[in-house]
C-alpha angles and dihedrals in degrees: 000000000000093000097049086041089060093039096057092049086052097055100033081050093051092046094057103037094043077056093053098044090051087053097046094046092054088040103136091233080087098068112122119219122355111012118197097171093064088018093221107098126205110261130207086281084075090041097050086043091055098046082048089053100037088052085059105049098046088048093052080049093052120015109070085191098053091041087053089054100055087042092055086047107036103035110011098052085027094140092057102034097043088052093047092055091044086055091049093053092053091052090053089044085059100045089052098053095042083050095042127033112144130177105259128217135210111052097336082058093052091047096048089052087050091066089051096043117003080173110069113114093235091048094049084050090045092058099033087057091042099029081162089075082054093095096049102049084053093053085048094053095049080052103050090041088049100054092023101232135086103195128152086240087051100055089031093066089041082063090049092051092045096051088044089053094048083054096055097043089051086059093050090056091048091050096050086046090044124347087196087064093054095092084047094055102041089056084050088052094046089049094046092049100045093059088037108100092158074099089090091049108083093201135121099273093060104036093047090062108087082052092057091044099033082056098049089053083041087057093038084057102055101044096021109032117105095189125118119279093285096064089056096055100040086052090056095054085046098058088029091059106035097051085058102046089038085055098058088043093048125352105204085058090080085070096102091054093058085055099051084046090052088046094051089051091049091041096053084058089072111092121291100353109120084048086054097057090041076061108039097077090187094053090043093049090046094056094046083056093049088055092047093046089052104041093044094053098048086053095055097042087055099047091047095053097042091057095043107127089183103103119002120243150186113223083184095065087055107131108242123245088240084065092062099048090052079047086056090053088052126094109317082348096264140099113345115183097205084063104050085040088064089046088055091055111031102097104204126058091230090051089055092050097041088049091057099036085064097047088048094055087045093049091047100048094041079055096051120204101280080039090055096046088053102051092044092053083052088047094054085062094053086050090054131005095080112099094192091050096237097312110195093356098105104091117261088010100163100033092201085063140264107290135065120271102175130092128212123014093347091056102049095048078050091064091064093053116030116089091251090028101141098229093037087114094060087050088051090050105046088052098052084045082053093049095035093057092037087050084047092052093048094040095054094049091075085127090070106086092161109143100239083052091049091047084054084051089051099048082049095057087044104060083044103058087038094064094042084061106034130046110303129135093146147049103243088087086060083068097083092063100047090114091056089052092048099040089051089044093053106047085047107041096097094055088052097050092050091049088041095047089046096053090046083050086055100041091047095056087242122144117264120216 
């Protein structure tokens, strides 16, 4: 049972993800040149980038001196030289917020207008419908209490913070799985953040990061960990805390919890496991703090935003779960404002589910079943296949407009980022040249069956299948399991560069060893 177990999250993973690579590498933000599909064409930054690139490549293929070089550089003195880039990167994340910090629209709006009126009748109605928004806005106001100041550069640099600690976090798991990978993991974190302006976007998706990532090192402590008993236990408070606190910013975060939770049950149906943790006092301790962590936490989080008297509410008016899967059948399965304008005037809460639960049927049987495989394997690609995670795509994104307003440096780091920003399509295309190669390094490891790889798979699969049934249609969603794509890329990147270097061997005539 363990080993088909294990089998079947392996294929259903590679299903879904070869699906995804194929989307992503045909993604139009490729597109070289004029673009009339994204309407925003590459410019001579891209050009100059891949002639950059091009000349090194070609140079690594044919010069030993200057291979020998890179490899010195880049691998040999990989600890230095990885850290020093990362640092680099933060320097330029800074810059750019510092540059560029402008009031954003859609929900992050909402919640920063509720720090300014959370009186105001429209906002009331905004948080009693999604009542899920609720803990964030809270965290925001002690913040903003705390600091005294609410402005869009303060919070701006909070989201910086939280999406740096998340990488780092993301490192420390990597080093107590496999210390040799650290050097590996910290370039994959330096070339996420540096095409990751969501930085610059307070908003759930980004905020909820260093949870996701703070409860997978908390996991990799406890059954990975080979540090003494403290670690352990530390580990245990750490995933304990952070599911819980990860479940009241953003509730589908906690997924990969749920998968840690699956593989450890697989996992104890293998022989004489259950009888070596009854043994093993440290690992047992550790799991009985980590319920009590959890379960504490959850507790205390509860109780907190139920007593909040900073904005009223109506938890009534919240708009029901099974909205939000009819809203996944419509269109290209995302938002559909018919359908959040129902959910706005229907008065009762039953009137509101049984309101979606009848579109949802009508929108499945008009689909038919062949109809309904194939829009959800469409709508897979509008989950993923976008590298910029749907930059720009969410309505009223920048409140201020769509087109840049700033001179001098700030202008021109505007035009990479603003809808009819001229160089938006060589932002468009660096990231999707970052997600496709991440996408190529995860989907090359397939040697690797480990079961903290095959968790990772899980959490995966799991995102996946969350936002084919819920409301998806783009790939912002994808950012609250970053941690999960660059864990997994990370611990398997050597075996796909070995499988990788020996196919181009072979295809190159050259002899294998």
């Amino acid at each position: 049972m363990h080993k088909r177990l294990n089998v079947s999250i392996f294929y259903l993973f590679y299903f879904l993800f070869i699906l995804t690579f194929g989307f992503a590498i045909t993604s139009p933000n490729l597109i070289l040149g004029d673009n009339r599909v994204t309407g925003s064409g590459t410019t001579y930054f891209t050009t100059v980038m891949l002639i950059i690139s091009g000349g090194i490549i070609i140079s690594l293929l044919v010069f030993t001196g200057f291979r020998n070089t890179f490899k010195r550089i880049f691998w040999q003195k990989k600890a230095v030289t990885s850290k020093l880039l990362l640092f680099l990167v933060i320097i330029c994340q800074i810059t750019f917020v510092f540059m560029v910090h402008p009031p954003i629209g859609f929900d992050a709006g909402a919640i920063h207008q509720a720090l300014m009126d959370q009186n105001s009748v429209n906002i009331r109605s905004y948080f009693s419908q999604y009542y899920n928004n609720l803990p964030i806005l809270l965290v925001q106001r002690q913040l903003a209490k705390l600091f005294a100041t609410s402005t869009w550069l303060f919070f701006d640099l909070i989201t910086l913070f939280w999406v740096d600690l998340a990488a780092f976090l993301n490192i420390l798991t990597i080093k107590v799985i496999d210390r040799t990978k650290t050097a590996i993991a910290v370039y994959l974190q330096a070339a996420w953040l540096i095409v990751f302006p969501m930085i610059i976007v307070p908003y759930t998706d980004t905020w909820v990061l260093p949870l996701v990532s703070g409860y997978l090192l908390g996991y990799s402590l406890v059954f990975y960990g080979k540090q003494a008993a403290a670690g352990k236990l530390l580990g245990a408070i750490l995933l304990g805390g952070c599911l819980a606190a990860a479940y009241f910013i953003k509730p589908s975060a906690v997924i990969g919890g749920i998968a840690m939770l699956l593989i450890e049950l697989i996992h104890l149906t293998a022989k004489n496991s259950i009888v070596k943790i009854i043994h093993h006092k440290n690992q047992l301790i550790a799991i009985l703090l980590l319920m009590f962590s959890l379960g504490g936490s959850y507790y205390w989080l509860q109780q907190t935003i139920e007593q909040q008297r900073y904005i009223k509410t109506d938890p009534n008016r919240a708009v029901p779960a099974i909205h939000f899967i009819s809203m996944g059948v419509s269109g290209t399965g995302g938002y559909n404002a018919k359908d959040a304008l129902a959910m706005a005037q229907i008065p009762t809460k039953t009137g509101r589910i049984d309101y979606s639960k009848k579109i949802l049927w009508q929108r499945l049987r008009q689909k038919g079943m062949l109809g309904y495989a194939w829009f959800l394997i469409q709508k897979q690609r509008n989950n993923t296949a976008d590298g910029t995670f749907s930059w720009v795509k969410e309505g009223h994104f920048f409140a201020d407009g769509t087109k840049p307003q700033a001179r001098g440096l700030t202008g021109q780091l505007e035009q990479f980022i603003y809808l009819y920003g001229t160089r938006l399509g060589d932002f468009r295309f660096l990231a999707q040249v970052w997600w496709c190669v991440m996408l190529w390094l995860i989907i090359w490891g397939w040697q690797d069956r480990s079961r903290f790889t095959q968790m990772l798979r899980l959490a995966i699969i799991g995102g996946f299948l969350y936002l084919l049934i819920f409301e998806g249609g783009r790939s912002r969603y994808l950012i609250q399991f970053l941690p999960y794509f660059l864990t997994l890329a990370a611990v398997v990147s050597p075996i796909s560069w070995k499988n990788w270097h020996f196919v181009y061997r072979w295809l190159s005539g050259k002899k294998i060893a």
